[in-house]
C-alpha positions in Angstrom: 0.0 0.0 0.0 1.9 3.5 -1.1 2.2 5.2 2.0 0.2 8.4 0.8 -3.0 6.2 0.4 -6.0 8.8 0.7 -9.9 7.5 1.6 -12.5 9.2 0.6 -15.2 8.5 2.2 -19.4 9.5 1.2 -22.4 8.9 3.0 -24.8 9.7 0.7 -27.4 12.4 1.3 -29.5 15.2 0.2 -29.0 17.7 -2.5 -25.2 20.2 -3.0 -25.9 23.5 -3.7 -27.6 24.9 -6.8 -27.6 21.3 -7.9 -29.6 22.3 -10.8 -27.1 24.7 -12.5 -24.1 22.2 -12.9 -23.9 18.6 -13.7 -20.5 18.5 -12.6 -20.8 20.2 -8.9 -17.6 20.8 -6.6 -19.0 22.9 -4.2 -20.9 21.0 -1.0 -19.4 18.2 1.4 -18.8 15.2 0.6 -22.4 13.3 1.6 -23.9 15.8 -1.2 -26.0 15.1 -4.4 -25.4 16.3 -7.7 -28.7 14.9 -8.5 -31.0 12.2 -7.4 -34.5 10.2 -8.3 -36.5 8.9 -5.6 -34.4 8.9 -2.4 -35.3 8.0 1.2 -33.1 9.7 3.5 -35.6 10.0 6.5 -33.3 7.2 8.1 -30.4 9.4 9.3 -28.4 6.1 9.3 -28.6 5.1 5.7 -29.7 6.4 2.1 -32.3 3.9 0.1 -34.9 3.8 -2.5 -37.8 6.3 -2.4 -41.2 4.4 -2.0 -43.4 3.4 -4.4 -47.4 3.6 -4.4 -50.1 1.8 -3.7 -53.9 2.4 -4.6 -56.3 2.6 -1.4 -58.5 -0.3 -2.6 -57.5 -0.4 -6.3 -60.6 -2.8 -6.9 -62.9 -0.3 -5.8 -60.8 3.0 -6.5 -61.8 2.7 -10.3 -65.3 3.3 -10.0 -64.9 6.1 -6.8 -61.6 7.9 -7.9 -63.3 10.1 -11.2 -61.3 13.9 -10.7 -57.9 15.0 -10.2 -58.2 15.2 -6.4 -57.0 18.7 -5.7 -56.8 18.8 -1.4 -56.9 16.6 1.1 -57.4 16.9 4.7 -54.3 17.3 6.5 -55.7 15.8 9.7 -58.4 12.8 10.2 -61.8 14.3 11.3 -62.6 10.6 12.8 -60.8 7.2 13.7 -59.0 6.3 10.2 -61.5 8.7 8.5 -60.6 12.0 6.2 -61.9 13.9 3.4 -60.9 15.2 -0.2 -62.6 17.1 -3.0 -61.5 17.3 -6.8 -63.7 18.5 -9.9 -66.9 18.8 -8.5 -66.6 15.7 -6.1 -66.0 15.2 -2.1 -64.7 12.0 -1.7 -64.6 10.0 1.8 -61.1 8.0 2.4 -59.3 5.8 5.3 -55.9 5.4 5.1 -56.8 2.0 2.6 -60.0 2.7 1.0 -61.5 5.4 -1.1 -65.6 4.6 -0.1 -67.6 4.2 -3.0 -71.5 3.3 -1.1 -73.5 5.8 -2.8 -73.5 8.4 -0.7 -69.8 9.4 -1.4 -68.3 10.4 -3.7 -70.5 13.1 -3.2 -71.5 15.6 -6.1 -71.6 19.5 -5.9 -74.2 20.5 -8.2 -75.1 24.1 -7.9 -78.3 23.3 -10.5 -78.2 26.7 -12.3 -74.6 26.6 -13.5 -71.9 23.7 -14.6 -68.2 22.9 -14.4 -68.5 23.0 -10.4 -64.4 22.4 -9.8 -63.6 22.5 -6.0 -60.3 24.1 -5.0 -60.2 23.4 -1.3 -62.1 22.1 1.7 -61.9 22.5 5.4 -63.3 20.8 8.6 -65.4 23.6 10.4 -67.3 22.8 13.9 -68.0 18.6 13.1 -68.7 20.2 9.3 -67.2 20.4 6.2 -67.1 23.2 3.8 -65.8 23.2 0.2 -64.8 26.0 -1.7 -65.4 25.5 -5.6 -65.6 27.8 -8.7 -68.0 27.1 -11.4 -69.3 28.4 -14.7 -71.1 31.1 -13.8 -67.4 32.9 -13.8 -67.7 33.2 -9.9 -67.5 30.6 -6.9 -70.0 29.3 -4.1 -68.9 27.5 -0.9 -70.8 23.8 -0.1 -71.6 22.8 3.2 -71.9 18.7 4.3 -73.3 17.9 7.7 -71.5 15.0 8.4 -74.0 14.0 11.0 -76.6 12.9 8.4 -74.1 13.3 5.0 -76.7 16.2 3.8 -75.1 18.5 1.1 -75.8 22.0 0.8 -74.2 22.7 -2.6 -75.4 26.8 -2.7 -74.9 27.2 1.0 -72.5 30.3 0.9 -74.3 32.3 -1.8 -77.9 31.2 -0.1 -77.7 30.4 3.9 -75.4 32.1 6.0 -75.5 35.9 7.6 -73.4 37.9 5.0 -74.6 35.1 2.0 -72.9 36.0 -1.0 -71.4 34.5 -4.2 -66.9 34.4 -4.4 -64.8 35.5 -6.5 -63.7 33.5 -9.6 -60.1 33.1 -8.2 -58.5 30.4 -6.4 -59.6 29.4 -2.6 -57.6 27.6 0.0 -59.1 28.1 3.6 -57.2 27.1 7.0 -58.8 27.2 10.3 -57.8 29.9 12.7 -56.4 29.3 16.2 -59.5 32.2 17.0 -62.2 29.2 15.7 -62.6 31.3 12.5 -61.9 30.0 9.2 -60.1 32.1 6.4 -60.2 31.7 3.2 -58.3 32.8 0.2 -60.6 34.7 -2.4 -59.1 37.1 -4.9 -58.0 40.4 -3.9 -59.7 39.6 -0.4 -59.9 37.2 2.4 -62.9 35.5 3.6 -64.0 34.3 6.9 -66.5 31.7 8.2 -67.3 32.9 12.0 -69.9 30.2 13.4 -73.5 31.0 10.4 -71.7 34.3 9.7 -70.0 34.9 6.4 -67.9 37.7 5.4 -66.2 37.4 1.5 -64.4 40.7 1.6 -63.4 40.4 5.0 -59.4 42.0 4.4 -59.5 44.2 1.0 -56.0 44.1 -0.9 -55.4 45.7 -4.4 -57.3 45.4 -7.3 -54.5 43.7 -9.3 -53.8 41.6 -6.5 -54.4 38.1 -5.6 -54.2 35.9 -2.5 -52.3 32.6 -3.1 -52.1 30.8 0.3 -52.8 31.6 4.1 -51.1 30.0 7.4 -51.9 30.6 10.7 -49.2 31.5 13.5 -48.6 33.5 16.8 -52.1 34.3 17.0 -52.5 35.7 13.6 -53.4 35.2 9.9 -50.3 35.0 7.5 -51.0 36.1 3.7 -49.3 35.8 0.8 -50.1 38.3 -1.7 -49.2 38.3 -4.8 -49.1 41.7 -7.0 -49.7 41.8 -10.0 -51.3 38.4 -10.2 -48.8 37.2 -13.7 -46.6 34.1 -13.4 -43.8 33.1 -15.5 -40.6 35.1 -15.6 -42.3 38.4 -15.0 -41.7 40.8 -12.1 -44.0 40.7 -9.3 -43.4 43.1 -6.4 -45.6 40.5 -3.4 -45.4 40.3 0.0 -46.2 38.4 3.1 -49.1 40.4 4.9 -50.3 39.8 9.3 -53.9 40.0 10.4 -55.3 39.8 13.3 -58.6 39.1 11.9 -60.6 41.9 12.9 -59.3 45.0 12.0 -60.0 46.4 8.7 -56.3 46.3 7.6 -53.0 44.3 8.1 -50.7 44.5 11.2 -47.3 46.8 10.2 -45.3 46.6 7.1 -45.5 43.4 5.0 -42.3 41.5 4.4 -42.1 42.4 0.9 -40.5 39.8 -2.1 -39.4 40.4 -5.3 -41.1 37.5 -7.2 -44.0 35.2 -7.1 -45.1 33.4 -3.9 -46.8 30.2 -3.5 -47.6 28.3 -0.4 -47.3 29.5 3.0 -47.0 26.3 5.7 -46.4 26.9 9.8 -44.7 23.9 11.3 -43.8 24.0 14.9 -44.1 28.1 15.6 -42.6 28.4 12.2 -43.7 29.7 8.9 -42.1 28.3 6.0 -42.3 30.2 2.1 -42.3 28.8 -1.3 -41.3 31.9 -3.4 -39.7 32.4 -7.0 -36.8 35.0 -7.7 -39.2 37.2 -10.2 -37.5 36.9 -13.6 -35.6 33.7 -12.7 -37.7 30.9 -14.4 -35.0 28.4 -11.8 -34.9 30.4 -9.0 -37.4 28.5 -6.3 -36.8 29.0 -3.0 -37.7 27.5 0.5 -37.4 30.2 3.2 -38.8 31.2 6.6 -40.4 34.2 8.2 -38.0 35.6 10.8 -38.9 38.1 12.0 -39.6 41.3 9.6 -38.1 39.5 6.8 -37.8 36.0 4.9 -34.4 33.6 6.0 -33.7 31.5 2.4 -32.7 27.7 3.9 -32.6 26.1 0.5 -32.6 27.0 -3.3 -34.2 24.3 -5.9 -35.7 24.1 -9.4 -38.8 22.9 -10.7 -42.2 24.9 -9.9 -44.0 26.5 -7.1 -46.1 24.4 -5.0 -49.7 25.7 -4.6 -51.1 25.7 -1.2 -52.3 22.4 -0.9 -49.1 20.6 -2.4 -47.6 21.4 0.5 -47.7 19.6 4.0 -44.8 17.6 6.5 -44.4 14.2 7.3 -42.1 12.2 10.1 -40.6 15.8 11.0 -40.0 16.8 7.5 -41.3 19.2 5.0 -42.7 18.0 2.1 -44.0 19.5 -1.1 -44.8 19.2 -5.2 -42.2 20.2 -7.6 -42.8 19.7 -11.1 -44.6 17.0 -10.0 -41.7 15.1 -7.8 -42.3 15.2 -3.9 -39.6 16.9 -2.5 -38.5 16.6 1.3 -36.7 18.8 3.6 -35.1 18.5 7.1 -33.6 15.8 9.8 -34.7 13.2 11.5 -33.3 14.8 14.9 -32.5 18.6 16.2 -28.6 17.7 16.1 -28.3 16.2 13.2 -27.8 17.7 9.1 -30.9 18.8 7.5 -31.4 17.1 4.2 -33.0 18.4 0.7 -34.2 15.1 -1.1 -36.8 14.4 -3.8 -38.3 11.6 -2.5 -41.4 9.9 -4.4 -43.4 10.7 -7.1 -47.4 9.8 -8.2 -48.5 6.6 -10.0 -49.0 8.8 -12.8 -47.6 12.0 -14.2 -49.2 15.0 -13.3 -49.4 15.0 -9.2 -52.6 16.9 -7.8 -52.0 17.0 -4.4 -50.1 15.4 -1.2 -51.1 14.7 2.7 -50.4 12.8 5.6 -53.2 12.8 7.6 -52.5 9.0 8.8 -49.2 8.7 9.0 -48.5 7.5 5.5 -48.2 10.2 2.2 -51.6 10.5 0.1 -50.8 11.4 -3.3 -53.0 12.1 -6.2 -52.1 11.9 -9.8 -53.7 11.6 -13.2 -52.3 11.1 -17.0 -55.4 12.4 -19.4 -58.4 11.1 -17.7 -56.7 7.9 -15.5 -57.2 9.1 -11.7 -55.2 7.6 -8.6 -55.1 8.1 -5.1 -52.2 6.6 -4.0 -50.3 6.0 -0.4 -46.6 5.5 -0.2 -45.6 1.5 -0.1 -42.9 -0.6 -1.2 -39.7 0.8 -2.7 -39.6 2.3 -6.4 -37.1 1.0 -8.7 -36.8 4.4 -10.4 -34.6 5.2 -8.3 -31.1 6.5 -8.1 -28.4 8.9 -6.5 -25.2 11.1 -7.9 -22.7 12.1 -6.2 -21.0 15.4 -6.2 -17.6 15.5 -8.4 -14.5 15.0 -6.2 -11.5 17.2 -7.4 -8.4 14.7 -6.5 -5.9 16.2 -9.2 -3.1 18.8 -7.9 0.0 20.9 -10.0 1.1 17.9 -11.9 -0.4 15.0 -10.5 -3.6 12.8 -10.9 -5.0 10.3 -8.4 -4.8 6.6 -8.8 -7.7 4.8 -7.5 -7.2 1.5 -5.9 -10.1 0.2 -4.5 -13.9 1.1 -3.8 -15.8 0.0 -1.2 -19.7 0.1 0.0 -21.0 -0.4 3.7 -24.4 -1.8 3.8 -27.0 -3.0 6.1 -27.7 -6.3 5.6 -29.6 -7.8 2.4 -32.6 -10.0 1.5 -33.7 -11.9 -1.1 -33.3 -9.8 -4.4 -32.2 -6.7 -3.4 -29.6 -5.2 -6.1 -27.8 -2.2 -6.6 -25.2 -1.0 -9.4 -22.9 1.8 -9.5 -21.2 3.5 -12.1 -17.5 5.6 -12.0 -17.5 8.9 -14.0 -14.5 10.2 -14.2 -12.6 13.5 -16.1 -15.8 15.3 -16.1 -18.0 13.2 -17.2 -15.8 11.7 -20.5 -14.7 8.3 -19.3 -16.6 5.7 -17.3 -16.4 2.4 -16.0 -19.3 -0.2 -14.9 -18.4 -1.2 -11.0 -19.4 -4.8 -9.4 -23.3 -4.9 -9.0 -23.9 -5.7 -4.8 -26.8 -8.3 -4.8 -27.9 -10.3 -2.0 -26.0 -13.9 -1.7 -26.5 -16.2 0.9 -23.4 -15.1 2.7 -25.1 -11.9 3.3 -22.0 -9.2 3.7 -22.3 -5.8 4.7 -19.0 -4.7 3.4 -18.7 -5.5 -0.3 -15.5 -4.3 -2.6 -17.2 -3.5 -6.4 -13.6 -2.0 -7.9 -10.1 -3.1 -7.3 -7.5 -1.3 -9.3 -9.5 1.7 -11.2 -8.4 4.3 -13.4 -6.0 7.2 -13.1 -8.3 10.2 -12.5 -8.4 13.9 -12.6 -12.1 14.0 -11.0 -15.0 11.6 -10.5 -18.4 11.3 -9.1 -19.9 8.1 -8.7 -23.7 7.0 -9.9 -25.9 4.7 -7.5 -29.0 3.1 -10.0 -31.5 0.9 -8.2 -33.3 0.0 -11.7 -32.4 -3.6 -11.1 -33.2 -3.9 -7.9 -36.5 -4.6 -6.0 -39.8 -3.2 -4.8 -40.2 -5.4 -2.1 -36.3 -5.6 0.1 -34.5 -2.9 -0.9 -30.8 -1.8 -0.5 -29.6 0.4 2.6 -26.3 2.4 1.8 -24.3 3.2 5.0 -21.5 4.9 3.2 -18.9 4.5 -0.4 -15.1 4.4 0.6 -12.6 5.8 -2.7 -9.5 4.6 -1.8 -6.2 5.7 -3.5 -3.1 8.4 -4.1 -1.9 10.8 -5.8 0.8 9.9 -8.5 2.8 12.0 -11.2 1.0 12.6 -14.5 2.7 12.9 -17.8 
């Protein structure tokens, strides 16, 4: 062994910096991704495949599952028991069935108009409400006694104190800590206080519109967005506080240069999807501190809306051109993590929730509809490291041997790695680790590589299995540095 023998040594995890804007990435520590596909990293011991998905009761889910579902419940409402709406439909779910008994799915069906298409829905004193738009080129709120399953369809614009018709915008509601809920609608908020409605209950600007709402330290959080234009155009928006009574905010809002999405308070803390405003990749995940917004991590993809967002196990978790995307640590003293972790059974993802423990996810491709729960492993599936600089003034590095620490196998569980090398220009296939018999933890898949510049290496579960996957401890590079002609 030459006695300047170097280790490298990688425990995979979440994403490097900017990962997006280089395929070749230097900058980050050495458990970084350059890029990944469906990675768990929940276990703070190991990195493995993402899960895969599950219909609640496929054999029934055909006939009951008939909309993109757009929002789910982000808490059960009974023992095993939650609600989602989609299109003009409420639907009933447990965390394995999708009830199809003829009373749900239920329909909204306003009578005089068409296209009901329900954006959110919220659990209200032992109630629910759904907020839908239709085509009538405004929007109506439903109301469903859950005691007897009776549906008001026209109860906002025909019951309550205040009744009136909503704007033909988008509206997500929450429930306040005050036992008020608020709801997005337009330029305004709304408010459900016990039979009393109010739909312009917080005025903003006329070119204005209210994307998402969050509740925390005893007040409503808004974002705002102004003028209401996506894409790569220049929004001047900003995070407004009410206190739900007054007839305007609370101080200055914490103004951003760009488009906001959803707004989401874990633990005392408010968390911001927003978008640099003529970056069409600049997405950021921030938090409210104080008077203005702390950025924790910078991705690409897309803006999630308010109900794409949600946390699971002590993580965050939220849509990204239609990828679920996770964010945090599985303790307070450990490394947070950036991962994208699942995806839909089919391509274009509605929405996501955890009210029993296990991810919901919707999905759809044309007019097939899924509501899925997280279960198995996916073998789409794979990891890239970062790019290890290894060459100095007039040397390269010789690599001698690679090894992988893993918890122990089971029947078919396979993994293959791959070594780039010299940015990306030469590569070599690396010994596949599938279970044996003998059942090692500590398995060598090169001995004697190439003379190298730089190199990342490429994890690909394709081969392995959806029912025992492969847990990766850590990847040991072993070699030195050697003269170069």
């Amino acid at each position: 062994m030459p006695n300047n023998q170097q280790t490298i040594t990688i425990t995979p995890g979440g994403f490097c910096p900017n990962w997006f804007d280089n395929t070749w990435p230097y900058l980050g520590n050495k458990y970084h991704a350059s890029d990944m596909v469906s990675i768990d990293l929940t276990d703070p011991n190991c990195m493995t495949q993402g899960p895969g998905t599950a219909d609640l009761t496929a054999g029934t889910q055909a006939g009951a599952v008939t909309t993109l579902i757009t929002s789910i419940l982000h808490t059960a409402v009974a023992s095993d028991v939650t609600y989602a709406i989609g299109g003009a439909k409420i639907y009933k779910i447990s965390s394995t069935a999708v009830t199809n008994d003829g009373t749900y799915p239920m329909t909204i069906d306003k009578g005089t108009v068409t296209a009901e298409d329900a954006d959110d829905l919220v659990y209200y004193k032992s109630n629910l409400y759904v907020f839908y738009n239709h085509s009538g080129s405004a929007g109506d709120i439903a109301k469903i006694t859950l005691s007897t399953n009776a549906l008001d369809a026209d109860w906002g614009s025909t019951v309550p104190t205040g009744m009136a018709t909503l704007v033909d915008a988008v509206h997500y509601a929450i429930n306040g800590g005050d036992d008020v809920v608020y709801f997005t609608n337009g330029q305004y908020i709304g408010t459900i206080s016990g039979t009393t409605l109010a739909t312009t209950a917080l005025d903003f600007w006329t070119n204005s519109q209210v994307v998402s709402l969050t509740w925390n330290g005893n007040r409503v959080y808004a974002a705002v967005n102004r003028p209401n234009i996506t894409g790569s155009n220049f929004n001047e928006s900003g995070i407004y506080r009410w206190n739900g009574v007054s007839s305007s905010w609370e101080g200055d809002p914490i103004e951003v240069s760009g488009e906001l999405g959803a707004l989401y308070t874990k633990n005392g803390t408010t968390f911001v999807w927003h978008k640099d405003a003529i970056d069409t990749g600049g997405y950021w995940l921030s938090r409210i501190n104080g008077a203005a917004l702390e950025p924790l991590r910078r991705y690409s993809g897309s803006l999630p809306t308010h109900t794409q967002v949600g946390e699971k196990g002590g993580f965050l978790m939220w849509v990204s051109n239609n990828k679920v995307f996770m964010f945090g640590a599985a303790d307070a003293g450990l490394s947070t993590h950036l991962f994208q972790y699942m995806s839909g059974k089919h391509a274009t993802i509605g929405t996501i929730s955890a009210p029993f423990g296990t991810i919901l996810v919707s999905s759809n491709l044309t007019t097939s509809y899924a509501l899925s729960k997280e279960s198995g492993y996916t073998v789409t599936s794979s990891w890239k490291s970062m790019a290890f600089p290894v060459s100095g003034a007039g040397t390269k590095f010789q690599i001698d041997r690679i090894w992988v620490n893993t918890e122990q196998l089971s029947t078919g569980a396979k993994v293959d790695f791959t070594l780039y090398y010299d940015q990306g220009k030469s590569s070599k296939a690396l010994t596949q680790i599938a279970y044996a018999t003998t059942n090692k933890t500590r398995h060598k898949i090169l001995n004697r590589g190439p003379q190298v510049e730089n190199f990342r290496i490429d994890i690909d579960f394709t081969n392995g299995s959806i029912v025992n996957n492969v847990k990766i401890r850590s990847i040991e590079v072993e070699g030195h540095p050697i003269l170069s002609t």
